[in-house]
Biopython code that builds the backbone (N, CA, C, O; Angstrom):
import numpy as np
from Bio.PDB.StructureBuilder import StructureBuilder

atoms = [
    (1, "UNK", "N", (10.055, -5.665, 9.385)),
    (1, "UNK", "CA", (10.160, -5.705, 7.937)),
    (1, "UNK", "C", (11.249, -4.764, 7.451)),
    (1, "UNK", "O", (11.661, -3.706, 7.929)),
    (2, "UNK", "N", (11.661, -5.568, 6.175)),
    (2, "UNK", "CA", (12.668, -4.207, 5.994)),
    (2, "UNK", "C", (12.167, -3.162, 5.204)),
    (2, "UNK", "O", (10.984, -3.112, 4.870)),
    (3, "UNK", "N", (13.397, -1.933, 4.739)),
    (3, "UNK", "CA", (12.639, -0.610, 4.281)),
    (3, "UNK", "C", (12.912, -1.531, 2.629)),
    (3, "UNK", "O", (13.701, -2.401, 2.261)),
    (4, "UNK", "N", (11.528, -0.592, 1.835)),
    (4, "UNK", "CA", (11.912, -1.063, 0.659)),
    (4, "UNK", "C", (13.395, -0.656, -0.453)),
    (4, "UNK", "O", (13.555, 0.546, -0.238)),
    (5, "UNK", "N", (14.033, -0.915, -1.056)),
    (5, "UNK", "CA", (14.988, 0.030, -1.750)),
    (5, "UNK", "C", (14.031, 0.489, -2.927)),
    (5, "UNK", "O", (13.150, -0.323, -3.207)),
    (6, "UNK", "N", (14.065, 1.613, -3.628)),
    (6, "UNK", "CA", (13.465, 1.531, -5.153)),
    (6, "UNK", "C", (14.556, 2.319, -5.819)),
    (6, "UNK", "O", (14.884, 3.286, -5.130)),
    (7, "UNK", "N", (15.321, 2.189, -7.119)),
    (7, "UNK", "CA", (15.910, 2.885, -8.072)),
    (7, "UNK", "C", (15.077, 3.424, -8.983)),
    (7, "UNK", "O", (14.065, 2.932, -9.481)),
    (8, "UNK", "N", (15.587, 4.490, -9.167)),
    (8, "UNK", "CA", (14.870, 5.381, -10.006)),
    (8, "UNK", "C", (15.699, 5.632, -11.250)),
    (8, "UNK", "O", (16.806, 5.741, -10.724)),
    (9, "UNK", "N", (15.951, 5.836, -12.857)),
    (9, "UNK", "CA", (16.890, 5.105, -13.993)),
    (9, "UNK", "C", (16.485, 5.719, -14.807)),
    (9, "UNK", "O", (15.353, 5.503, -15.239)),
    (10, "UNK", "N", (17.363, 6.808, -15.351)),
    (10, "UNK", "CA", (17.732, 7.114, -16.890)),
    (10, "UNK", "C", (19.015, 6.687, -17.569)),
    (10, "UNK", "O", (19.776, 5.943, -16.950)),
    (11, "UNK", "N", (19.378, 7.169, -19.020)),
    (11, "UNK", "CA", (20.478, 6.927, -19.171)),
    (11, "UNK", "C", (21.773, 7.258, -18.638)),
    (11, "UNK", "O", (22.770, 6.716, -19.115)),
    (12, "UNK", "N", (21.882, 8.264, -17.503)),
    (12, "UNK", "CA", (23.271, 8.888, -17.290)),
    (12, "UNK", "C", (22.601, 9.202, -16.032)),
    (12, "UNK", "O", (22.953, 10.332, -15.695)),
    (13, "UNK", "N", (21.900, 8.762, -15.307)),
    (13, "UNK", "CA", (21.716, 8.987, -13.822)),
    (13, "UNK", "C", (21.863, 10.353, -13.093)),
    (13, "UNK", "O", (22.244, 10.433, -11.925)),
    (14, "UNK", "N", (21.546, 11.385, -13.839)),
    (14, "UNK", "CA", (21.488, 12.660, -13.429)),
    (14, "UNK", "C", (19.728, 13.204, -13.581)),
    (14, "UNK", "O", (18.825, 13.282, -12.749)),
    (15, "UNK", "N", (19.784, 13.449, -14.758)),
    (15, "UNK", "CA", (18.600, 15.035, -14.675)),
    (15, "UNK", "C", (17.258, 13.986, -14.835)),
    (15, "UNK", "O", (16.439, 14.501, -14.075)),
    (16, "UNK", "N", (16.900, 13.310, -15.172)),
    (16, "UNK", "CA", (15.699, 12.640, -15.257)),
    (16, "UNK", "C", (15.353, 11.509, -14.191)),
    (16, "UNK", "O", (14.195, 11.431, -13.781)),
    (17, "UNK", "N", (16.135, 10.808, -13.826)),
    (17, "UNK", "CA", (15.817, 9.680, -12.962)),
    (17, "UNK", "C", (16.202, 10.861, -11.642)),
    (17, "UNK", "O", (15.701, 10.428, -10.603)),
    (18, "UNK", "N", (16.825, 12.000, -11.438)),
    (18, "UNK", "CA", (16.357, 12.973, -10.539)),
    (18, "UNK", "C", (14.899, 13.446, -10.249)),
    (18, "UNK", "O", (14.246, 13.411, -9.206)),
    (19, "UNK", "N", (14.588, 13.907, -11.522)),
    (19, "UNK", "CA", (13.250, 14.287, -11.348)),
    (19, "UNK", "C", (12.013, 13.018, -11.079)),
    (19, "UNK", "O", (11.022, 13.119, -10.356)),
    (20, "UNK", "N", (12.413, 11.891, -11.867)),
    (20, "UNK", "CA", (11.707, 10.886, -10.841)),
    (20, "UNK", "C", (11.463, 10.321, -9.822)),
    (20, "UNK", "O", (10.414, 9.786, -9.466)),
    (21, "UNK", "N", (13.098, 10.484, -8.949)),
    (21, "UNK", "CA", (12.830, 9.895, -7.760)),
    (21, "UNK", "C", (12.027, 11.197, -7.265)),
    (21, "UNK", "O", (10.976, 10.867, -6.716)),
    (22, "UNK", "N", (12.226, 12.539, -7.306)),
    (22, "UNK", "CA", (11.679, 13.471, -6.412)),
    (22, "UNK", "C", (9.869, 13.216, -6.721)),
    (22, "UNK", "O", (8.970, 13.077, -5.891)),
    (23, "UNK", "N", (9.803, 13.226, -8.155)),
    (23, "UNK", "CA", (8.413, 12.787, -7.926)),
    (23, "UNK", "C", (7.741, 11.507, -7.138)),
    (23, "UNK", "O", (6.716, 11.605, -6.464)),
    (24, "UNK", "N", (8.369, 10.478, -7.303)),
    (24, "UNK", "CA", (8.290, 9.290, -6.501)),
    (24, "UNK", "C", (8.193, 9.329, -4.924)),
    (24, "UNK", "O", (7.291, 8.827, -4.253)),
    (25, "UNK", "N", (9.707, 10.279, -4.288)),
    (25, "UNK", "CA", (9.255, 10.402, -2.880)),
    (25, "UNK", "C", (8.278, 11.391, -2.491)),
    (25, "UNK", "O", (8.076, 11.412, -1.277)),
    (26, "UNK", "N", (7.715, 12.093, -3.076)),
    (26, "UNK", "CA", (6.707, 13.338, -3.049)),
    (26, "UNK", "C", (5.403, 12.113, -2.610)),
    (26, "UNK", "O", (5.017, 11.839, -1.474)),
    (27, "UNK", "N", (4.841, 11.435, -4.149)),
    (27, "UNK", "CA", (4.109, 9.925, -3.873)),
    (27, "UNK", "C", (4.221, 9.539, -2.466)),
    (27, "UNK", "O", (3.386, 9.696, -1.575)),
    (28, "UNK", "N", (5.515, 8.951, -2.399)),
    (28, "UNK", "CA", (5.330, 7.897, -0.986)),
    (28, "UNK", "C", (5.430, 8.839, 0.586)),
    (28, "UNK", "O", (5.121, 8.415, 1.700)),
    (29, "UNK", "N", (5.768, 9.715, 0.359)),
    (29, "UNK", "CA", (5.526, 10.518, 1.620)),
    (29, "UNK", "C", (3.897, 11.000, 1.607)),
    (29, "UNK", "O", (3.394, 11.357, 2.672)),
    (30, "UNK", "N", (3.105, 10.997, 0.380)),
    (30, "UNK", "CA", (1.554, 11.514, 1.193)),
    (30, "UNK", "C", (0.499, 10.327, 0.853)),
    (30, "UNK", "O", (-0.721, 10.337, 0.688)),
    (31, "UNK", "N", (1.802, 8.959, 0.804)),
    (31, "UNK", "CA", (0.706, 7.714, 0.683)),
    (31, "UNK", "C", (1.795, 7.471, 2.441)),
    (31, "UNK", "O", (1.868, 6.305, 2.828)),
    (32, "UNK", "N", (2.251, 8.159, 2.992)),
    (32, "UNK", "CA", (2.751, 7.488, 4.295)),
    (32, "UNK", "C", (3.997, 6.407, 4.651)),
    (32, "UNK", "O", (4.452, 6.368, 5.794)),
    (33, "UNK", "N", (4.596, 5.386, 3.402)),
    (33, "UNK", "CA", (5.622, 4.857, 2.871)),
    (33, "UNK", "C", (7.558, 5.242, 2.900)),
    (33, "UNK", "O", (8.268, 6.070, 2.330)),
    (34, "UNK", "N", (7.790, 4.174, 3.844)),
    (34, "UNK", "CA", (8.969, 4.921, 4.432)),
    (34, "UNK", "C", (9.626, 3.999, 2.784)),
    (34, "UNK", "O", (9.289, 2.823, 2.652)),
    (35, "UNK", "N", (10.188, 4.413, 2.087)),
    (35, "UNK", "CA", (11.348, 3.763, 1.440)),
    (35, "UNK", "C", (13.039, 4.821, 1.119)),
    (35, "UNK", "O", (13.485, 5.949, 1.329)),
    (36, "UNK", "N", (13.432, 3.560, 0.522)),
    (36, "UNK", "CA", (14.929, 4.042, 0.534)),
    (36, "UNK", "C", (15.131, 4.314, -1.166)),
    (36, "UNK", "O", (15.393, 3.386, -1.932)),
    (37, "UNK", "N", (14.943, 5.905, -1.672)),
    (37, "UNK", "CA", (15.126, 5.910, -2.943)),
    (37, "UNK", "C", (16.195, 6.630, -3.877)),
    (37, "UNK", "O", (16.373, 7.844, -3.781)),
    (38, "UNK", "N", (16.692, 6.078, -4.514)),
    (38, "UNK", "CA", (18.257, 6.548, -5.375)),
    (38, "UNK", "C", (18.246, 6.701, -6.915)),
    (38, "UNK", "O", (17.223, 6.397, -7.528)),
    (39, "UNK", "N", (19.020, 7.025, -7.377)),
    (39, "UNK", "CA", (18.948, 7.497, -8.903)),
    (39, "UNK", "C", (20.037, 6.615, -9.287)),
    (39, "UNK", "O", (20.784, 6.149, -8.426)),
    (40, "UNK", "N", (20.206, 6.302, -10.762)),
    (40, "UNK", "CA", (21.081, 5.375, -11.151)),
    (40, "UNK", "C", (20.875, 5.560, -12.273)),
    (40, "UNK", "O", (19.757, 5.731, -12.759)),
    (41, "UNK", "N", (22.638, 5.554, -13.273)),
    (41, "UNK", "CA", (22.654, 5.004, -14.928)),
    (41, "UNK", "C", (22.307, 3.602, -15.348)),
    (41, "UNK", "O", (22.150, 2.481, -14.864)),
    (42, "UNK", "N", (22.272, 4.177, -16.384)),
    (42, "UNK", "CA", (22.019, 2.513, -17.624)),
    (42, "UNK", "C", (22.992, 1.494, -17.051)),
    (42, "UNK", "O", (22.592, 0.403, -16.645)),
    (43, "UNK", "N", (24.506, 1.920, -17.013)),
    (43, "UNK", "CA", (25.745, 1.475, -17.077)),
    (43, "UNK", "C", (25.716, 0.465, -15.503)),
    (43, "UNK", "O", (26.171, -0.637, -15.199)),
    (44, "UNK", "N", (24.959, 1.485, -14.804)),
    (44, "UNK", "CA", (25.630, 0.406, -13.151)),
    (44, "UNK", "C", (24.365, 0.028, -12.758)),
    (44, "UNK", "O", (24.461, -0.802, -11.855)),
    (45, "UNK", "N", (23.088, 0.304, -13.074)),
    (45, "UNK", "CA", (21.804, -0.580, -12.562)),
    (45, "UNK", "C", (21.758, -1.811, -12.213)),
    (45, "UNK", "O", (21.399, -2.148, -11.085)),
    (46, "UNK", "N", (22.245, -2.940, -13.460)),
    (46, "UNK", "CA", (21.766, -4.115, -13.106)),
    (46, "UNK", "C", (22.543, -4.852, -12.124)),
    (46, "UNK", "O", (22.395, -6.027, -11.788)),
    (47, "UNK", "N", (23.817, -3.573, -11.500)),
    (47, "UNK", "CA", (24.732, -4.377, -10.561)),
    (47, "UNK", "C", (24.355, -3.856, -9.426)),
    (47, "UNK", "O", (25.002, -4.231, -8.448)),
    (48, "UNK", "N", (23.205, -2.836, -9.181)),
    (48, "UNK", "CA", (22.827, -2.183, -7.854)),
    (48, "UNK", "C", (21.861, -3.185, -7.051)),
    (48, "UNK", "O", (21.284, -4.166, -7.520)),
    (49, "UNK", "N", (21.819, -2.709, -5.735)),
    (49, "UNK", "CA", (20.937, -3.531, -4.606)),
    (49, "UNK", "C", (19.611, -2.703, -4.854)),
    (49, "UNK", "O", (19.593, -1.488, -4.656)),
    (50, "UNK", "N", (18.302, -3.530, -5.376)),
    (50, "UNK", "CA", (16.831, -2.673, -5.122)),
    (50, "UNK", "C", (16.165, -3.899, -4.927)),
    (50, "UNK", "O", (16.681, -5.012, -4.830)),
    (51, "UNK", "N", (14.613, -3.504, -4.864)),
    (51, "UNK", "CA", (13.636, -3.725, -4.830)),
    (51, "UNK", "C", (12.650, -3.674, -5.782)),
    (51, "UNK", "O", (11.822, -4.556, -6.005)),
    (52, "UNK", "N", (12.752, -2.695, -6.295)),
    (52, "UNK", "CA", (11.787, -1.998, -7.435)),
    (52, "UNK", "C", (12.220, -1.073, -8.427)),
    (52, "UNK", "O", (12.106, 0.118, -8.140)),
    (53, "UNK", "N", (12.609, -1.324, -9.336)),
    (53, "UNK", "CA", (13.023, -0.072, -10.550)),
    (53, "UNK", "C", (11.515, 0.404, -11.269)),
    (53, "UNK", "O", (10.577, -0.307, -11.629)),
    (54, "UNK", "N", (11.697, 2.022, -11.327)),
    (54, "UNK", "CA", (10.933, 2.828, -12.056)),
    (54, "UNK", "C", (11.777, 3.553, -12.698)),
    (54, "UNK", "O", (12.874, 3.912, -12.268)),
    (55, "UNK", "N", (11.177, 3.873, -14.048)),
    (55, "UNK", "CA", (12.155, 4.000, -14.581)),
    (55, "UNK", "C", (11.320, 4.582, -16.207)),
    (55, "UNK", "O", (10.295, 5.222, -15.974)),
    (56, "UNK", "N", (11.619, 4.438, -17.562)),
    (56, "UNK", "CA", (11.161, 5.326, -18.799)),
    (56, "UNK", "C", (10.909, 3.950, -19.689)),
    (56, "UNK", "O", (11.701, 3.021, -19.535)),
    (57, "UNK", "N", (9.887, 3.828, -20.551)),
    (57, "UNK", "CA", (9.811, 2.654, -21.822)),
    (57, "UNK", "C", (10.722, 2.312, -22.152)),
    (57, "UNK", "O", (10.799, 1.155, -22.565)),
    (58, "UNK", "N", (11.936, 3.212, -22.128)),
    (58, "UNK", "CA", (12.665, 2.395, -23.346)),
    (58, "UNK", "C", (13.832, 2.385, -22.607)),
    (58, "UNK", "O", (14.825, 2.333, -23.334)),
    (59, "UNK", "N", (14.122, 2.421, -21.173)),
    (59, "UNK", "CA", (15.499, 1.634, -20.531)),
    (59, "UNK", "C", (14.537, 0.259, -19.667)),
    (59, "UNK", "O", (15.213, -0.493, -18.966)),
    (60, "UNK", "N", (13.021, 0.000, -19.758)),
    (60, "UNK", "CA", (12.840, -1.176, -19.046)),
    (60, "UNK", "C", (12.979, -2.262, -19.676)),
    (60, "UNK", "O", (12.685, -3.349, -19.179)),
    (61, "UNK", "N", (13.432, -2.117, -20.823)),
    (61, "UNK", "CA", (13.705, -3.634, -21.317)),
    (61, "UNK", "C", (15.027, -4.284, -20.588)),
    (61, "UNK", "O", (15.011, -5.465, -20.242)),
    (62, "UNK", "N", (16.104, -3.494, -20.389)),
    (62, "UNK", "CA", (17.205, -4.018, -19.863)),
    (62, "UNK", "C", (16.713, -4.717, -18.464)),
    (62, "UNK", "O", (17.589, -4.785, -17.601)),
    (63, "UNK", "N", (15.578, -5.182, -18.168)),
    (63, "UNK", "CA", (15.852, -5.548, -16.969)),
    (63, "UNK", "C", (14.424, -6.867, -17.218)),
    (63, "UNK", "O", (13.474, -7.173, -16.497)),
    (64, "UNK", "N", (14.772, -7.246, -18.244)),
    (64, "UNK", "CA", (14.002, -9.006, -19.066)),
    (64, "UNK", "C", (14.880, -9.398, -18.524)),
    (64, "UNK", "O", (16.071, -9.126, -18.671)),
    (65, "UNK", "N", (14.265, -10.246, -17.675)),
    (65, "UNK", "CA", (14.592, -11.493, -16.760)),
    (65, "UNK", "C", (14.836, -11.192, -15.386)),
    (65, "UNK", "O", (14.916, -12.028, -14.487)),
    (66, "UNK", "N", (14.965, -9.794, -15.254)),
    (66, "UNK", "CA", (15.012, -9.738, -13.426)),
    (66, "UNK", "C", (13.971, -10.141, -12.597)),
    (66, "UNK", "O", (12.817, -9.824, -12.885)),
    (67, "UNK", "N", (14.218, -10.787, -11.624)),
    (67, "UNK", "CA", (13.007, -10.836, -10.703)),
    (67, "UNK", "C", (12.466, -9.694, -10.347)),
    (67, "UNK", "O", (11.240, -9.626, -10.257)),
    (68, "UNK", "N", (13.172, -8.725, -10.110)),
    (68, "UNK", "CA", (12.348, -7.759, -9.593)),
    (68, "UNK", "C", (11.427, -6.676, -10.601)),
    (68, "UNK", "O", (11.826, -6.398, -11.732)),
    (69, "UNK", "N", (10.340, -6.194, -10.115)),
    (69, "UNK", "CA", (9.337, -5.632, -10.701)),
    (69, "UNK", "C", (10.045, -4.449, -11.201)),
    (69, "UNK", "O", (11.071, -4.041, -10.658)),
    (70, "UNK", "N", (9.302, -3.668, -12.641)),
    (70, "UNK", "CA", (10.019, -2.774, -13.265)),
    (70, "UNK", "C", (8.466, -1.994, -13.655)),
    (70, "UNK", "O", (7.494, -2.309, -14.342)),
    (71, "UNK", "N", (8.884, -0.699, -12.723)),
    (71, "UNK", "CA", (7.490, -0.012, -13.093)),
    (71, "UNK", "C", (7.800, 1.391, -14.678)),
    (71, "UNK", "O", (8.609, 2.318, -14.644)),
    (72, "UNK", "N", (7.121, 1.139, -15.510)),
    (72, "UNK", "CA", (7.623, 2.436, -16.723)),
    (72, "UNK", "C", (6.419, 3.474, -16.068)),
    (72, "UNK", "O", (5.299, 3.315, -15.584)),
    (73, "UNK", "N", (7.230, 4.500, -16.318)),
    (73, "UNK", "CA", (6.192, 5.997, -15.975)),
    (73, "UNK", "C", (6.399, 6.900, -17.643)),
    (73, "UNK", "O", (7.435, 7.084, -18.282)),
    (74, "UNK", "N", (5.193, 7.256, -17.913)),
    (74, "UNK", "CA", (5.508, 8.090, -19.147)),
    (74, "UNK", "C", (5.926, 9.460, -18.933)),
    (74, "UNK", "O", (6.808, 10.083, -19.523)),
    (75, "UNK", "N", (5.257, 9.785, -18.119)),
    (75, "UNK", "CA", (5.446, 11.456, -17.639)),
    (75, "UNK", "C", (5.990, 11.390, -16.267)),
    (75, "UNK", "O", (5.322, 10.861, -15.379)),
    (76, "UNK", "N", (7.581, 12.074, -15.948)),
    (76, "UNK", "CA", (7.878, 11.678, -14.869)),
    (76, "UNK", "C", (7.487, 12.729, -13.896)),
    (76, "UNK", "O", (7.471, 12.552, -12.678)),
    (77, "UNK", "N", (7.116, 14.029, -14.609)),
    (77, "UNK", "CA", (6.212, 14.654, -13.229)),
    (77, "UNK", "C", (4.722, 14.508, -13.062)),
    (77, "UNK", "O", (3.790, 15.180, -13.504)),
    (78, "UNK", "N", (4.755, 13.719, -12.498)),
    (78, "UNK", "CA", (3.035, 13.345, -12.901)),
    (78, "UNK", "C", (2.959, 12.627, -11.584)),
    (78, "UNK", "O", (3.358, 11.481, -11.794)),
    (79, "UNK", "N", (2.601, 12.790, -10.217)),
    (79, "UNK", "CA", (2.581, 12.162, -9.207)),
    (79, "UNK", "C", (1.360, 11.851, -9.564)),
    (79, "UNK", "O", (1.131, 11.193, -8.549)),
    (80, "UNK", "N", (0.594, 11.791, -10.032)),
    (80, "UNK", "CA", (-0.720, 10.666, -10.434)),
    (80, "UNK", "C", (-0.844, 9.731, -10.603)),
    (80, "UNK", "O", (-1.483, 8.849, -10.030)),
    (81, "UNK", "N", (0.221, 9.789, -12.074)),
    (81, "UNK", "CA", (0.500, 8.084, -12.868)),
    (81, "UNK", "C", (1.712, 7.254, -11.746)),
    (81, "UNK", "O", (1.606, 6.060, -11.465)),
    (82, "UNK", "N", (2.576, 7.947, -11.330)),
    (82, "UNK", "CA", (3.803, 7.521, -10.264)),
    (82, "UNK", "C", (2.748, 6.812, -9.107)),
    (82, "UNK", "O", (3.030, 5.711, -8.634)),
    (83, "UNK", "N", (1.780, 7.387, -8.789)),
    (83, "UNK", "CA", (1.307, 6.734, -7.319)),
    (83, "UNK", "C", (0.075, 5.780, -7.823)),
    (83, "UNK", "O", (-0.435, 5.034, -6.987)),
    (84, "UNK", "N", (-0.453, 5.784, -9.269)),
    (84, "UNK", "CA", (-1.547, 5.206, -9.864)),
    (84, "UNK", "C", (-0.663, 3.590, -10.172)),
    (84, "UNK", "O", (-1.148, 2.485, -10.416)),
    (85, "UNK", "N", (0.991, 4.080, -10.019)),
    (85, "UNK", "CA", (1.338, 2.915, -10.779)),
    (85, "UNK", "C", (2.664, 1.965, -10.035)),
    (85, "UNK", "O", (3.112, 0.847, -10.288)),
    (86, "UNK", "N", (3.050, 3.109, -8.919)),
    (86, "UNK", "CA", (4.293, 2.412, -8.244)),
    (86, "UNK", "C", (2.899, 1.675, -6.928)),
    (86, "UNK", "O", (2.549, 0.513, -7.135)),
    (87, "UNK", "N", (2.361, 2.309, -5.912)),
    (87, "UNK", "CA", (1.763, 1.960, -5.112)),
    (87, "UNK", "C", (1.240, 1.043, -5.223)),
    (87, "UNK", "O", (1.371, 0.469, -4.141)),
    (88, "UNK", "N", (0.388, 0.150, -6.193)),
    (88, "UNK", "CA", (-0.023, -0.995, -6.332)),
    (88, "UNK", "C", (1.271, -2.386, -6.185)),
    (88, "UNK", "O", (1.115, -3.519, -5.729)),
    (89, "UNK", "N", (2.341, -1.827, -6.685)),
    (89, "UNK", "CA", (3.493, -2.887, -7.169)),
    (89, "UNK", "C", (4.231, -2.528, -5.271)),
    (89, "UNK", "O", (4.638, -3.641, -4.939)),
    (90, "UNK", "N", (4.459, -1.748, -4.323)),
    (90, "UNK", "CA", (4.922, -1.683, -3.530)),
    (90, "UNK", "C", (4.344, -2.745, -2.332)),
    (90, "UNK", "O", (4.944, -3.529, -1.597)),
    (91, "UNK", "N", (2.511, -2.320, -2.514)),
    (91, "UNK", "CA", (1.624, -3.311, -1.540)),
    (91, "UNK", "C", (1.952, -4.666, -2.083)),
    (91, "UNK", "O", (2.414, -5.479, -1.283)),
    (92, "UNK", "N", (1.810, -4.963, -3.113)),
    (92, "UNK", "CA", (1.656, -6.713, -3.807)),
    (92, "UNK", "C", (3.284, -6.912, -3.064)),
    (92, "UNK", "O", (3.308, -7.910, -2.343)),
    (93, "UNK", "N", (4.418, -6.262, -3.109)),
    (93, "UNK", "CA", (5.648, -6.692, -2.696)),
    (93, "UNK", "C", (5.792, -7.018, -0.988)),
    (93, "UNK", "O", (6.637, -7.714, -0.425)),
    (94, "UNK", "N", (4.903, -6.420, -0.532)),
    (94, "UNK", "CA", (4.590, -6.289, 1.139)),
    (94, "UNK", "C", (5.681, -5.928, 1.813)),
    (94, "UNK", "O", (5.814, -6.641, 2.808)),
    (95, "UNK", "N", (6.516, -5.130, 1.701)),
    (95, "UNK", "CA", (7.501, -4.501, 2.248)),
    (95, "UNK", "C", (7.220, -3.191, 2.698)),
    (95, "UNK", "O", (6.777, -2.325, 1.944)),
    (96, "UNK", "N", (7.437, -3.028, 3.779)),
    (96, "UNK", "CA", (6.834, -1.836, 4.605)),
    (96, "UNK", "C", (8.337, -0.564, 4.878)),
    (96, "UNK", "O", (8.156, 0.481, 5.504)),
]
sb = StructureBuilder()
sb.init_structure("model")
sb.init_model(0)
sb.init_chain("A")
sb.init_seg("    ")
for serial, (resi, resn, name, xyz) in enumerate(atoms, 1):
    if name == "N":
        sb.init_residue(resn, " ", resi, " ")
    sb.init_atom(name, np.array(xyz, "f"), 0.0, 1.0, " ", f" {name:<3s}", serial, name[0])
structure = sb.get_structure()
């Protein structure tokens, strides 16, 4: 199987979709989950290679009509809601 990709997305791909992916791989390292995870702007997302965007309420609209699943987190340090809410959408995708 392949590894999953997931992007992680604020507006300017620095200080927030930072602190998400770190919360995110924190998640998938003590649920056991090998994935491949990156940070990304508004500007170059919808031209990147993923699997899964997580990401804030109000940049997931830009991604009406993608096939791929778009998880919103309200609080991005919150490995609670991150693993209460990416982990369900990772198993249903079955990518290991």
């Amino acid at each position: 199987m392949k590894t999953i990709k997931i992007m992680t997305l604020c507006g300017f791909g620095l200080g927030t979709s930072l602190v998400l992916k770190m919360t995110l791989d924190e998640v998938l390292d003590a649920h056991k989950i090998t994935a491949e995870t990156f940070c990304s702007d508004a500007d170059t997302a919808l031209g990147q290679q993923y699997d899964l965007v997580v990401t804030s309420r109000e940049l997931a609209g830009m991604f009406a009509g993608v096939e791929q699943p778009v998880v919103v987190i309200d609080n991005f340090l919150s490995t609670e809601e991150v693993g209460e809410k990416v982990i369900p959408v990772i198993q249903d995708l079955g990518i290991d």
